[in-house]
mmCIF file as Biopython writes it, N, C-alpha, C and O atoms, coordinates in Angstrom:
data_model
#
loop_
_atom_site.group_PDB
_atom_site.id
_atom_site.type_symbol
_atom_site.label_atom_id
_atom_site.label_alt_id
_atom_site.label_comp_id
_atom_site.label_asym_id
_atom_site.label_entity_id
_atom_site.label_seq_id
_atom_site.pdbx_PDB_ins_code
_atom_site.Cartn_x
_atom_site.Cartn_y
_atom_site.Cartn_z
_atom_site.occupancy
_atom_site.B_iso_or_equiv
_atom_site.auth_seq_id
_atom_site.auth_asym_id
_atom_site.pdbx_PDB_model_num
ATOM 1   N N  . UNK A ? 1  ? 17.767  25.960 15.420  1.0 0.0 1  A 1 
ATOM 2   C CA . UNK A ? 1  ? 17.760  25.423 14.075  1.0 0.0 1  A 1 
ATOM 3   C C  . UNK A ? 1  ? 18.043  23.923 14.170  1.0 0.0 1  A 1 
ATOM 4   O O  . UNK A ? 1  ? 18.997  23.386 14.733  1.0 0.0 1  A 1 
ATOM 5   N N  . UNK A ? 2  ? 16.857  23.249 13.398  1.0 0.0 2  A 1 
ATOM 6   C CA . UNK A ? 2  ? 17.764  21.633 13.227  1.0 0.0 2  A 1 
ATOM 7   C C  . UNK A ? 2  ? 17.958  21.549 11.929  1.0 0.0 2  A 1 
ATOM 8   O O  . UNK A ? 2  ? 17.415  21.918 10.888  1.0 0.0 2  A 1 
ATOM 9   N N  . UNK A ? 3  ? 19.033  20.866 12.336  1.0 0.0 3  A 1 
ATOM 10  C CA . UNK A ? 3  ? 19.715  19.877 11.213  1.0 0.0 3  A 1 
ATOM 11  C C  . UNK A ? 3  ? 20.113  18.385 10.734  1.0 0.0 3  A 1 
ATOM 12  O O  . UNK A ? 3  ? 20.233  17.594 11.669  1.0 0.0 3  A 1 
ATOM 13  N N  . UNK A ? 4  ? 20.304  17.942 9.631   1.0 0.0 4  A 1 
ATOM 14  C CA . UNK A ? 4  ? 20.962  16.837 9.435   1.0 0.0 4  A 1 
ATOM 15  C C  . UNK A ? 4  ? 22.169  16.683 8.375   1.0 0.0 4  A 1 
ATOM 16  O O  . UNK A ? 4  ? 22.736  17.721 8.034   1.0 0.0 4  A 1 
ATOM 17  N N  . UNK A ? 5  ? 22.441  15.901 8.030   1.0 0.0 5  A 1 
ATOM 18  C CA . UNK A ? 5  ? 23.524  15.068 7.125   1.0 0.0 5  A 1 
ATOM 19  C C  . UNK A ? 5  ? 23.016  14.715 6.102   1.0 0.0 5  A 1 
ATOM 20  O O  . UNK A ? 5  ? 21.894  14.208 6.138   1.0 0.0 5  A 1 
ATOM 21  N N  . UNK A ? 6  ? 23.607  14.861 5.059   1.0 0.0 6  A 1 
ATOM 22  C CA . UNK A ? 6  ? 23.419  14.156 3.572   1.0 0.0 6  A 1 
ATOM 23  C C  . UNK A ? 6  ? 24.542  12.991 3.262   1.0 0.0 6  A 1 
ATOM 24  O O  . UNK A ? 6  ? 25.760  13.160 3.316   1.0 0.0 6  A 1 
ATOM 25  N N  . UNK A ? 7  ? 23.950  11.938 2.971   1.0 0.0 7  A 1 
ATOM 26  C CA . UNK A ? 7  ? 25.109  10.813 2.891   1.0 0.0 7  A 1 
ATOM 27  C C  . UNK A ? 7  ? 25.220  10.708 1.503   1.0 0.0 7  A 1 
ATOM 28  O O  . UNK A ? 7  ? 24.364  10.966 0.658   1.0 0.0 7  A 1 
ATOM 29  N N  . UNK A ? 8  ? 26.457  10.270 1.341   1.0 0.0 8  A 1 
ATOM 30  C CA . UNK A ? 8  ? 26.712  9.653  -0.278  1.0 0.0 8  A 1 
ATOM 31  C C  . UNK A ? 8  ? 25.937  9.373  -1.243  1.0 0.0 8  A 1 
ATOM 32  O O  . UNK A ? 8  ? 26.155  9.691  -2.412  1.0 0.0 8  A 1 
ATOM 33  N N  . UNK A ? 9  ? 24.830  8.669  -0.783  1.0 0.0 9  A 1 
ATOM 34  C CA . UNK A ? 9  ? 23.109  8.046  -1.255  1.0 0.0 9  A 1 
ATOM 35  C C  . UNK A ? 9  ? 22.841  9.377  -1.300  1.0 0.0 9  A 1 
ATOM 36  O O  . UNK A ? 9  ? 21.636  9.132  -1.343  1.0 0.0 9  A 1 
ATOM 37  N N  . UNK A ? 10 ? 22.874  10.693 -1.332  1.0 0.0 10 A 1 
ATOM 38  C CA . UNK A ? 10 ? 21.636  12.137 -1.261  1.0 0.0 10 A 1 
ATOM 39  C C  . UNK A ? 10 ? 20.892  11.498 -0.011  1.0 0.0 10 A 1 
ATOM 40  O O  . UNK A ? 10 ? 20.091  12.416 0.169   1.0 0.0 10 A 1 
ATOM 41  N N  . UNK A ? 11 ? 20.618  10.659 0.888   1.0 0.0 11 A 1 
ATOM 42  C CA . UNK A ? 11 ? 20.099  10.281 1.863   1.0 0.0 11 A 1 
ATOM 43  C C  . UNK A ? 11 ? 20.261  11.059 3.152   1.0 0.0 11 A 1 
ATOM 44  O O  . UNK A ? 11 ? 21.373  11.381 3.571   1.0 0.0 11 A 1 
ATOM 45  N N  . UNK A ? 12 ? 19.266  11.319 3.696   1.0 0.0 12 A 1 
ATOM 46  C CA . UNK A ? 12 ? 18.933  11.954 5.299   1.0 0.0 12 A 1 
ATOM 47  C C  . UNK A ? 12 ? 18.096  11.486 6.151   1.0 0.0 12 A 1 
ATOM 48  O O  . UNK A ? 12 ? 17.088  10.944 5.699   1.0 0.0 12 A 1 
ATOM 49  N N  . UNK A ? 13 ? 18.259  11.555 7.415   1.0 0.0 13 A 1 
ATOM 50  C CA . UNK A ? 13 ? 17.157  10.702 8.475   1.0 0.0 13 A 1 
ATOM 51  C C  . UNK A ? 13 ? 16.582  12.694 8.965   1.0 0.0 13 A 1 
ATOM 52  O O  . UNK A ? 13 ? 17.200  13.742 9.152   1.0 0.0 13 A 1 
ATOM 53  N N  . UNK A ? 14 ? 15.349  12.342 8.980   1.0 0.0 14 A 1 
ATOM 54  C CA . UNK A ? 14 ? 13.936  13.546 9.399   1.0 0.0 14 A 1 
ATOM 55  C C  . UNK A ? 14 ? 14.617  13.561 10.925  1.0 0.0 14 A 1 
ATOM 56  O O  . UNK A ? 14 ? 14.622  12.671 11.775  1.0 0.0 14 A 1 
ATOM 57  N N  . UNK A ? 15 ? 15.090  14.673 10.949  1.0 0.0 15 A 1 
ATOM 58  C CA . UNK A ? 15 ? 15.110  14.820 13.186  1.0 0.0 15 A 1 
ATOM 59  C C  . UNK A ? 15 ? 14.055  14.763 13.585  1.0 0.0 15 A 1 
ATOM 60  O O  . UNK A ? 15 ? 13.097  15.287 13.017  1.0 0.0 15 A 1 
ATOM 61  N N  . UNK A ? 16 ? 13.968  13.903 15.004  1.0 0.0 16 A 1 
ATOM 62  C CA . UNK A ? 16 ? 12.708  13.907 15.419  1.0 0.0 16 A 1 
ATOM 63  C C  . UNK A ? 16 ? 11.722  14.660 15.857  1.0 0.0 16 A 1 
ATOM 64  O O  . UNK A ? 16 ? 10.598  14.332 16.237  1.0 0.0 16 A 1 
ATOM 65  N N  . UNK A ? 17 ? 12.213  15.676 15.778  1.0 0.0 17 A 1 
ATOM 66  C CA . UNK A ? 17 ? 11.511  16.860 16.348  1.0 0.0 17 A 1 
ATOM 67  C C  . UNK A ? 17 ? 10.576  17.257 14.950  1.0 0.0 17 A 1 
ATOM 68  O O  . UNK A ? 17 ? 9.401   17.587 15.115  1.0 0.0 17 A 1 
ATOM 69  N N  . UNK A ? 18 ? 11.051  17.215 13.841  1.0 0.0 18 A 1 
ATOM 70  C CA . UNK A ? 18 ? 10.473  17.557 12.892  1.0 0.0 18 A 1 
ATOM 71  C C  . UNK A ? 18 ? 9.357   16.274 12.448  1.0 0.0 18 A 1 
ATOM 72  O O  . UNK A ? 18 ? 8.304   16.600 11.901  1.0 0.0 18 A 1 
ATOM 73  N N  . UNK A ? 19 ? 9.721   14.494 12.775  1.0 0.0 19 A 1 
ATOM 74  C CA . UNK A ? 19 ? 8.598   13.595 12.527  1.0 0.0 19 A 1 
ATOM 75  C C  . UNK A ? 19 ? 7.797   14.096 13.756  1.0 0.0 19 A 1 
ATOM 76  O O  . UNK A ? 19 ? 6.708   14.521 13.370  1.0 0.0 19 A 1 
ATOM 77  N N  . UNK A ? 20 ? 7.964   14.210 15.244  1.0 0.0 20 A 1 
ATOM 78  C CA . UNK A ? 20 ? 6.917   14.484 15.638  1.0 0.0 20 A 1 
ATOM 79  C C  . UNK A ? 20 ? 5.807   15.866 15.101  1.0 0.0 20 A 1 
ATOM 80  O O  . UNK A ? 20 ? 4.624   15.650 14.838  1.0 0.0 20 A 1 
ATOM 81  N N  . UNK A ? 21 ? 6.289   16.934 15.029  1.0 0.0 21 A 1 
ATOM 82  C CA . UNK A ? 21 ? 5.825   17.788 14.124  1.0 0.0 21 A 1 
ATOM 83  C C  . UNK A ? 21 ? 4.933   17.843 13.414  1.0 0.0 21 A 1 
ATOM 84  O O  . UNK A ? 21 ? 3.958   18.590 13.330  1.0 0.0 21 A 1 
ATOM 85  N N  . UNK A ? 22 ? 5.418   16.686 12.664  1.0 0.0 22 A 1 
ATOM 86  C CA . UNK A ? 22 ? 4.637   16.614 11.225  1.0 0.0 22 A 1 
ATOM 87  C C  . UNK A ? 22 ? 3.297   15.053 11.170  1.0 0.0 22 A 1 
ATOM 88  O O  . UNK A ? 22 ? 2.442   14.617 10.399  1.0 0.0 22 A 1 
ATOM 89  N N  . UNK A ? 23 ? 3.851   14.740 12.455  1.0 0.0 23 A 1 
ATOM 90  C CA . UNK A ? 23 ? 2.692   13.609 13.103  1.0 0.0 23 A 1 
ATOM 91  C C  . UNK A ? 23 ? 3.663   12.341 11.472  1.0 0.0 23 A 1 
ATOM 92  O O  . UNK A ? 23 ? 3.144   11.975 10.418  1.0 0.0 23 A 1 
ATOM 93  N N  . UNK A ? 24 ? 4.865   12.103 11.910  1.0 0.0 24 A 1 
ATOM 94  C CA . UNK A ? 24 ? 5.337   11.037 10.415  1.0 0.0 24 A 1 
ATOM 95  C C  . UNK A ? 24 ? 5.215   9.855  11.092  1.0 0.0 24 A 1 
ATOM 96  O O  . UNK A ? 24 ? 5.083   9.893  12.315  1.0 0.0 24 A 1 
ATOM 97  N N  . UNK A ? 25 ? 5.239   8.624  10.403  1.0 0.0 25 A 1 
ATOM 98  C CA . UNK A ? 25 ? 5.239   7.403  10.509  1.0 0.0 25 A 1 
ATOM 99  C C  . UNK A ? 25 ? 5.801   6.508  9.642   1.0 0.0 25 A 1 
ATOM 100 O O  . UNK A ? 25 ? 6.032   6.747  8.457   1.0 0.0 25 A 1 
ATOM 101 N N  . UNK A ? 26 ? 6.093   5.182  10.380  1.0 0.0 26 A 1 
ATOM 102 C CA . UNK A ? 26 ? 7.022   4.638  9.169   1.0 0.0 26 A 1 
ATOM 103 C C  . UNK A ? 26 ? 6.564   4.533  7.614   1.0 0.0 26 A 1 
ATOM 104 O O  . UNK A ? 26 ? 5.761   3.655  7.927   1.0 0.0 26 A 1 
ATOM 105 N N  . UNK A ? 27 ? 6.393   4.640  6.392   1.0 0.0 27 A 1 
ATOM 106 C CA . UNK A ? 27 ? 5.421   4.747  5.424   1.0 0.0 27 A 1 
ATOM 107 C C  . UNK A ? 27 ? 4.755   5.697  5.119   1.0 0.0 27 A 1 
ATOM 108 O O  . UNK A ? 27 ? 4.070   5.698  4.096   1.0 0.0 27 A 1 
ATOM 109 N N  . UNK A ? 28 ? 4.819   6.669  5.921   1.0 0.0 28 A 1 
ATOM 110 C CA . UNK A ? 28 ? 4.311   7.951  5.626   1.0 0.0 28 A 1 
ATOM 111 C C  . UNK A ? 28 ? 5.172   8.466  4.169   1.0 0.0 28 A 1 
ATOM 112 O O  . UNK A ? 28 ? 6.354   8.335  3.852   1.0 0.0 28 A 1 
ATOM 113 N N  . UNK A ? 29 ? 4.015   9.095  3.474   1.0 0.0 29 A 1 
ATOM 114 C CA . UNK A ? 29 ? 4.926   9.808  2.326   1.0 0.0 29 A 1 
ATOM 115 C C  . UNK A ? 29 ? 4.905   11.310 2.704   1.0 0.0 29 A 1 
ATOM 116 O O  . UNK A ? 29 ? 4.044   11.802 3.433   1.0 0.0 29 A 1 
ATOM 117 N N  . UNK A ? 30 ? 5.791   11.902 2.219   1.0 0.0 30 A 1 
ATOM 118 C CA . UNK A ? 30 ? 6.450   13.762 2.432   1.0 0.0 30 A 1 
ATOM 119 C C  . UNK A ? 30 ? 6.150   14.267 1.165   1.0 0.0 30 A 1 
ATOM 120 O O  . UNK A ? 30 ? 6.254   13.607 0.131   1.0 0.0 30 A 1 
ATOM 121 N N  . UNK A ? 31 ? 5.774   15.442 1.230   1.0 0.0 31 A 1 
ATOM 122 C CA . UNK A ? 31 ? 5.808   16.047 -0.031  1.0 0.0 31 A 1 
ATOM 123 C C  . UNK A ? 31 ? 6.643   17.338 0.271   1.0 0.0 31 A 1 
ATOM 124 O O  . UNK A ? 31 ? 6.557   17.888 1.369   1.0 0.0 31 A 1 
ATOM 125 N N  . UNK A ? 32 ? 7.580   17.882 -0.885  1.0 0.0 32 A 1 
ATOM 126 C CA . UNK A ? 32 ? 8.324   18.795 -0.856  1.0 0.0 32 A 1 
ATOM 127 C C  . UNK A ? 32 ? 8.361   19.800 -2.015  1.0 0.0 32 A 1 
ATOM 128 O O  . UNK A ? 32 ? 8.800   19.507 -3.127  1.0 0.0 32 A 1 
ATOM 129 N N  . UNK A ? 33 ? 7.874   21.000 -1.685  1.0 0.0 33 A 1 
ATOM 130 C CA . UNK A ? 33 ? 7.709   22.486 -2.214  1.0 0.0 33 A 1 
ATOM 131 C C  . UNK A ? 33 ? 8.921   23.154 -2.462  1.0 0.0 33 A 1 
ATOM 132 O O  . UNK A ? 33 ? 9.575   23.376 -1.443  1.0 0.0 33 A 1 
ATOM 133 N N  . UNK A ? 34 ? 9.488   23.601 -3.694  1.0 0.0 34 A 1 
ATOM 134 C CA . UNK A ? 34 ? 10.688  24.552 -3.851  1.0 0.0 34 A 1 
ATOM 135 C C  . UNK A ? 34 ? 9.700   25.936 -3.847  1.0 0.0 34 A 1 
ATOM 136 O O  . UNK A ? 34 ? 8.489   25.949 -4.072  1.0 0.0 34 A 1 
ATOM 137 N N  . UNK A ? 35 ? 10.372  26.834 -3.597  1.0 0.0 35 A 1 
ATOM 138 C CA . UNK A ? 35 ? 9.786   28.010 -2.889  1.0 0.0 35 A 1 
ATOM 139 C C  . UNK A ? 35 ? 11.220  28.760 -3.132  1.0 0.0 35 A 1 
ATOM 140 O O  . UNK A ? 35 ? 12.284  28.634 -2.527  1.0 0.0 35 A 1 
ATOM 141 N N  . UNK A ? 36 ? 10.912  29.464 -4.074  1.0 0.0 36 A 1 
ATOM 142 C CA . UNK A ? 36 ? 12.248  30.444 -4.228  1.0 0.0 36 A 1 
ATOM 143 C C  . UNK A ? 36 ? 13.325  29.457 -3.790  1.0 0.0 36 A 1 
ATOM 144 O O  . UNK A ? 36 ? 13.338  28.287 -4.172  1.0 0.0 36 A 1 
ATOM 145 N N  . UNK A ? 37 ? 14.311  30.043 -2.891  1.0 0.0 37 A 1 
ATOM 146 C CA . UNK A ? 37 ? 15.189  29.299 -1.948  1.0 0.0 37 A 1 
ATOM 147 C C  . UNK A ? 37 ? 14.830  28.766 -0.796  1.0 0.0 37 A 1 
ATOM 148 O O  . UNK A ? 37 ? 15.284  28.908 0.340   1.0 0.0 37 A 1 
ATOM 149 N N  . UNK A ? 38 ? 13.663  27.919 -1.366  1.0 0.0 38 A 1 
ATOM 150 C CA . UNK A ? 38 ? 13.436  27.288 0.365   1.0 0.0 38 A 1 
ATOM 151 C C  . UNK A ? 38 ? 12.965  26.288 -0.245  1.0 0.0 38 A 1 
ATOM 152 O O  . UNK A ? 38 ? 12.735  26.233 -1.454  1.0 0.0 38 A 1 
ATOM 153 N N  . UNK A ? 39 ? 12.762  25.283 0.704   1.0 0.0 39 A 1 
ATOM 154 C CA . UNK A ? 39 ? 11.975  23.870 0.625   1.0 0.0 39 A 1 
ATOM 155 C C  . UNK A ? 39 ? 11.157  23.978 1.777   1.0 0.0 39 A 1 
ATOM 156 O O  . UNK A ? 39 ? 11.614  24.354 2.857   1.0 0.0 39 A 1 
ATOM 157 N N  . UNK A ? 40 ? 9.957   23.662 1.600   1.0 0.0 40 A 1 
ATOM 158 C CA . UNK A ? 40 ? 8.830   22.998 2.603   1.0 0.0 40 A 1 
ATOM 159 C C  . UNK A ? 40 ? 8.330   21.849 2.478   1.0 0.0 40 A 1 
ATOM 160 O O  . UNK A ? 40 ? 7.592   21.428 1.588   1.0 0.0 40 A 1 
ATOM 161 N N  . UNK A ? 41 ? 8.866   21.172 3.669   1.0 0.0 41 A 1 
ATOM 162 C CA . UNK A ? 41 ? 8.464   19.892 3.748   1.0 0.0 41 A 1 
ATOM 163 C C  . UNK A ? 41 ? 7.040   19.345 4.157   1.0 0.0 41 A 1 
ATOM 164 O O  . UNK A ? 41 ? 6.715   20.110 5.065   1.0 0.0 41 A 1 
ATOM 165 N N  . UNK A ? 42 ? 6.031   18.454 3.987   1.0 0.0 42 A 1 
ATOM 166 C CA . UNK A ? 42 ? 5.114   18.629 4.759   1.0 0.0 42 A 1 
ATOM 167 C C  . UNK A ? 42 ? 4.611   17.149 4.093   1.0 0.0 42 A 1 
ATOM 168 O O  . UNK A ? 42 ? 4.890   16.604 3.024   1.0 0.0 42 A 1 
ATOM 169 N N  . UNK A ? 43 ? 3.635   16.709 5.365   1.0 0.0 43 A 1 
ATOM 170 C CA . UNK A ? 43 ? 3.207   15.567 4.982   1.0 0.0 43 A 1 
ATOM 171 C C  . UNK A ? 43 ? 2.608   15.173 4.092   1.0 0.0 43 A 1 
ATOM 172 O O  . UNK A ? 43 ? 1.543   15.786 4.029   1.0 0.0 43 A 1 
ATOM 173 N N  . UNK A ? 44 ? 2.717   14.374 3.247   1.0 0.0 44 A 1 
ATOM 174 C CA . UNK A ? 44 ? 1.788   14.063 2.121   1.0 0.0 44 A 1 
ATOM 175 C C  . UNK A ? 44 ? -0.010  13.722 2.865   1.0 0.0 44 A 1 
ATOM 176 O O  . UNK A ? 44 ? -0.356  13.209 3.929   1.0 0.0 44 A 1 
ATOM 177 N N  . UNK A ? 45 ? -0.782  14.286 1.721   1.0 0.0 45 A 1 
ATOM 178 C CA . UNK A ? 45 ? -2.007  13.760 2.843   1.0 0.0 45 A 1 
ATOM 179 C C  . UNK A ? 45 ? -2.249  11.995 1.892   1.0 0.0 45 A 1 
ATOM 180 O O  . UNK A ? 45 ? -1.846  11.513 0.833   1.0 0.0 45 A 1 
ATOM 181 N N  . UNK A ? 46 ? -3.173  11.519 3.102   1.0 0.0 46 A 1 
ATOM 182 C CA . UNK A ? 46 ? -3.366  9.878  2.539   1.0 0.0 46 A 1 
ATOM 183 C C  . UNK A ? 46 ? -4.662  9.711  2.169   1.0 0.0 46 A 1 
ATOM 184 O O  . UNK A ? 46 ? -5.392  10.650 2.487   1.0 0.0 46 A 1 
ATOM 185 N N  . UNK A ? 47 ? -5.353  8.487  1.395   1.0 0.0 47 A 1 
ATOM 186 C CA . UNK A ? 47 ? -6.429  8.506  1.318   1.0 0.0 47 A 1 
ATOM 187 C C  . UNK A ? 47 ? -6.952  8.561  2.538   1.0 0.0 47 A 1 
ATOM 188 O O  . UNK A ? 47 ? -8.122  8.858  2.295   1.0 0.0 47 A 1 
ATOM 189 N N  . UNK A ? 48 ? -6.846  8.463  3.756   1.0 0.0 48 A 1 
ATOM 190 C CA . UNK A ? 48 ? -7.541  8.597  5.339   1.0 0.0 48 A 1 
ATOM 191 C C  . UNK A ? 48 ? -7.640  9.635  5.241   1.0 0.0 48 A 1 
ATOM 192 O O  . UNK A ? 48 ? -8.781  10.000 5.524   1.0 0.0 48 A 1 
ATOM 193 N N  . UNK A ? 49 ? -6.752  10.697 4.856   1.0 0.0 49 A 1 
ATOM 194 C CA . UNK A ? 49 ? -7.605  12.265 5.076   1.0 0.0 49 A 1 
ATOM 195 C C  . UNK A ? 49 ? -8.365  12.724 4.469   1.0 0.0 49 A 1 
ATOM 196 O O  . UNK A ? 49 ? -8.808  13.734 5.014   1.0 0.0 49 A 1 
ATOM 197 N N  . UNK A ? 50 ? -9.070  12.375 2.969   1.0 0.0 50 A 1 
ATOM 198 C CA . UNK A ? 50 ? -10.049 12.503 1.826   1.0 0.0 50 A 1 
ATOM 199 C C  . UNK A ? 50 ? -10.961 11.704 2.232   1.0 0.0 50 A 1 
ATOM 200 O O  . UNK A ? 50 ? -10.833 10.481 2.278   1.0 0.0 50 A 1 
ATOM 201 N N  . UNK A ? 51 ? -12.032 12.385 2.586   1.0 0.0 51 A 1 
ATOM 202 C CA . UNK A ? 51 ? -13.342 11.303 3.224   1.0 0.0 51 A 1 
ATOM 203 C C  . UNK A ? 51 ? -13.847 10.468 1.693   1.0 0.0 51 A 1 
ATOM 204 O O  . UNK A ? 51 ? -14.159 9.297  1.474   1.0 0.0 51 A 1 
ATOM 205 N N  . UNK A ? 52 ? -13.788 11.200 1.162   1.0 0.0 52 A 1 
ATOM 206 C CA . UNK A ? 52 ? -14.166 10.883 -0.880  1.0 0.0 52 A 1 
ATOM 207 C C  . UNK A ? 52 ? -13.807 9.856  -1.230  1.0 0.0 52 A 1 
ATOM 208 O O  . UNK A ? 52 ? -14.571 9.360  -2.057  1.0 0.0 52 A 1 
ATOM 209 N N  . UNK A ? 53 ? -12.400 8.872  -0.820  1.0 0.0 53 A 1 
ATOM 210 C CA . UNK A ? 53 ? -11.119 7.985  -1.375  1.0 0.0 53 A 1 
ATOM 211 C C  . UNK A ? 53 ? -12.105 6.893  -1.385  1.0 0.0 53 A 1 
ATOM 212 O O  . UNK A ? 53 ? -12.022 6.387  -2.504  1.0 0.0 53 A 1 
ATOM 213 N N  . UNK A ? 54 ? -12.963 6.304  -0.717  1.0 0.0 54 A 1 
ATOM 214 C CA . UNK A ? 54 ? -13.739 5.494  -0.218  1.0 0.0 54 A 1 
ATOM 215 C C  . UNK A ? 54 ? -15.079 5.030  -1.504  1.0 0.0 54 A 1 
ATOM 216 O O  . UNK A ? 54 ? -15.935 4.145  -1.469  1.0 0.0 54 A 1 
ATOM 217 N N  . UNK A ? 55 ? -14.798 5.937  -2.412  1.0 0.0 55 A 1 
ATOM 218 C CA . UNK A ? 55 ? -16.012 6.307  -3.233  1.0 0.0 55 A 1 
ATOM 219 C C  . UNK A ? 55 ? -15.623 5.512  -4.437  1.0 0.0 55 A 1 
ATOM 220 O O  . UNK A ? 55 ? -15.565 6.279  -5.398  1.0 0.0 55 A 1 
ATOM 221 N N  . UNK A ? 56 ? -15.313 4.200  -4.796  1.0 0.0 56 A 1 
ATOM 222 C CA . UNK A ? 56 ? -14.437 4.013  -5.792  1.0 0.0 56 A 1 
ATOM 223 C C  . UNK A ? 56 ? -15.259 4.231  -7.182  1.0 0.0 56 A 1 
ATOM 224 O O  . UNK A ? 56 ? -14.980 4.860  -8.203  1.0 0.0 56 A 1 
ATOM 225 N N  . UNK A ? 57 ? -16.612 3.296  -6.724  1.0 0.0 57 A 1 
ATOM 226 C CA . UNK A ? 57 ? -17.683 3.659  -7.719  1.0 0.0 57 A 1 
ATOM 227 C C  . UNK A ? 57 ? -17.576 4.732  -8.708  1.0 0.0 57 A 1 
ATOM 228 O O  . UNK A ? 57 ? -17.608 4.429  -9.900  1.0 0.0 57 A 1 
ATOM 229 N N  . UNK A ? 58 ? -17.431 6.165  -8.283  1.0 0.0 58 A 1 
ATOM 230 C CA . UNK A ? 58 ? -17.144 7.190  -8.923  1.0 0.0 58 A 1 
ATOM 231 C C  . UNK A ? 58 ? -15.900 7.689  -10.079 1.0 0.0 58 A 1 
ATOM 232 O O  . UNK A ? 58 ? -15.739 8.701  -10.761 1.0 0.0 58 A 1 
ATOM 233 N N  . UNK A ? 59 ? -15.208 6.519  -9.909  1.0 0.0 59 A 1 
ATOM 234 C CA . UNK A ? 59 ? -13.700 7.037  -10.586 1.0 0.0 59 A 1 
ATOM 235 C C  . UNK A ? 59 ? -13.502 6.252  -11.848 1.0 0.0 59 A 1 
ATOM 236 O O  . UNK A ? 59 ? -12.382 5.766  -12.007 1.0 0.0 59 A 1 
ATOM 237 N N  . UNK A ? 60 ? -14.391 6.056  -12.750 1.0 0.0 60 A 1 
ATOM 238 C CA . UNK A ? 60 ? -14.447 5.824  -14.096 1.0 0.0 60 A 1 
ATOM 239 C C  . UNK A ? 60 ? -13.882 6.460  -14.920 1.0 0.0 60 A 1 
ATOM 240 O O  . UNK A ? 60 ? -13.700 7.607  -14.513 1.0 0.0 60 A 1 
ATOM 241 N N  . UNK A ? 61 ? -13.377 6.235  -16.219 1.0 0.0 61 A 1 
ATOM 242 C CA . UNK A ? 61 ? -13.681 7.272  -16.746 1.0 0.0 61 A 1 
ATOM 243 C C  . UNK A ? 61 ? -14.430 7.707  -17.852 1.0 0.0 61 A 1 
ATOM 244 O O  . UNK A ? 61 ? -14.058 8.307  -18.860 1.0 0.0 61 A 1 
ATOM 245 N N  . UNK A ? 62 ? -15.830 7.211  -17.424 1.0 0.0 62 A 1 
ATOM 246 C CA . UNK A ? 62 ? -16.679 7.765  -18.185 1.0 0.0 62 A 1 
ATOM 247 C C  . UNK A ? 62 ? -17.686 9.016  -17.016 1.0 0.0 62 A 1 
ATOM 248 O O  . UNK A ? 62 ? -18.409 9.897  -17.481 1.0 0.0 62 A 1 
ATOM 249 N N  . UNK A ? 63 ? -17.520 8.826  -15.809 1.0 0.0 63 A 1 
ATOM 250 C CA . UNK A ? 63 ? -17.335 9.381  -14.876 1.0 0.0 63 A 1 
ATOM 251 C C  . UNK A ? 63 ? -16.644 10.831 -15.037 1.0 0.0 63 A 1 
ATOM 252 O O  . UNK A ? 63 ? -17.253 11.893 -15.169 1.0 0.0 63 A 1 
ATOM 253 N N  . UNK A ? 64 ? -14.937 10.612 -14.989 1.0 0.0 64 A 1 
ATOM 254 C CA . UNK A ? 64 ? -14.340 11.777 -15.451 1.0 0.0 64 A 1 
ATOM 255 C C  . UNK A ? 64 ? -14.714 12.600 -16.793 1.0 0.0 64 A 1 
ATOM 256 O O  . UNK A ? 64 ? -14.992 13.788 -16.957 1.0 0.0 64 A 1 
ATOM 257 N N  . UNK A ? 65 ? -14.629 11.662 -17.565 1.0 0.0 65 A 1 
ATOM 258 C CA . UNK A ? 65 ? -15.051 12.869 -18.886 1.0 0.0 65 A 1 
ATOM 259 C C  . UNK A ? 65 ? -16.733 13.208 -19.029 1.0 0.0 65 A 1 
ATOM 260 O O  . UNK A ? 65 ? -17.168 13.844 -19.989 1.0 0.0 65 A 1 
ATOM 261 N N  . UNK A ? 66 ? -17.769 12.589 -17.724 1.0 0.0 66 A 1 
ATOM 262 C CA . UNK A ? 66 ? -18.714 13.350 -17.634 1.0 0.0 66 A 1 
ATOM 263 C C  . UNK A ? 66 ? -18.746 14.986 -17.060 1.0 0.0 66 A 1 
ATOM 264 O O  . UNK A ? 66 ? -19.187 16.025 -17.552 1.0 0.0 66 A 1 
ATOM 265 N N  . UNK A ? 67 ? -18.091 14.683 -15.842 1.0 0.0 67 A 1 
ATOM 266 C CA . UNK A ? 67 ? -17.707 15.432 -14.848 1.0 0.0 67 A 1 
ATOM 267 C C  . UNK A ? 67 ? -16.363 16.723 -14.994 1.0 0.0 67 A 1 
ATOM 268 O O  . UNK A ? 67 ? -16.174 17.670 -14.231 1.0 0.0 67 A 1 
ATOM 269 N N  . UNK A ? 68 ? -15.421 16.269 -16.488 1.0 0.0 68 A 1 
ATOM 270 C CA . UNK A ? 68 ? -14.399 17.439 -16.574 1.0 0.0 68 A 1 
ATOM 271 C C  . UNK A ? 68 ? -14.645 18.458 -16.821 1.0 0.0 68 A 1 
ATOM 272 O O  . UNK A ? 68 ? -13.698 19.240 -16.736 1.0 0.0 68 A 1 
ATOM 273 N N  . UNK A ? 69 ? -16.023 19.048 -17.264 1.0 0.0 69 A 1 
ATOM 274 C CA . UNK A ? 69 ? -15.877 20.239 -17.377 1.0 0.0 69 A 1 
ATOM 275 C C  . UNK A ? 69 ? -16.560 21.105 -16.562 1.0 0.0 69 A 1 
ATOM 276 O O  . UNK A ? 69 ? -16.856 22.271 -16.821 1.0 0.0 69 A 1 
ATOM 277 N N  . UNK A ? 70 ? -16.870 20.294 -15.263 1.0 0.0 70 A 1 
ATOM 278 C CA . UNK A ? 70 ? -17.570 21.350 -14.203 1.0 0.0 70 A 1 
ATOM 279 C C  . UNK A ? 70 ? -16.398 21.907 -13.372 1.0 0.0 70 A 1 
ATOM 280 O O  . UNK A ? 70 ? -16.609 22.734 -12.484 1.0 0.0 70 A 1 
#
């Protein structure tokens, strides 16, 4: 089992076992799941993992309210 510390701040440092894991980096954002009594931590994904993000053209919103009801 790993663990860490909660400081005064609600603040914790990720053990490394868990940034390597999770492939983290400095700036990386986390996203966190309540799950009954659990939390799952897991990497936020970035626009680098959405091949789409790239598409800006598309994100109007005359765009969206063409496109909301498919």
């Amino acid at each position: 089992m790993i663990t860490s510390k909660l400081t005064s701040k609600a603040q914790t440092t990720i053990p490394q076992p868990i940034r390597a894991a999770l492939r983290l980096h400095e700036g990386d954002e986390i996203v966190y799941e309540i799950q009954d009594d659990r939390v799952v931590l897991k990497k936020a994904a970035s626009a680098e993992d959405d091949p789409f993000a790239i598409f800006h053209e598309w994100t109007t919103d005359a765009d969206e309210k063409a496109y909301e009801s498919l």
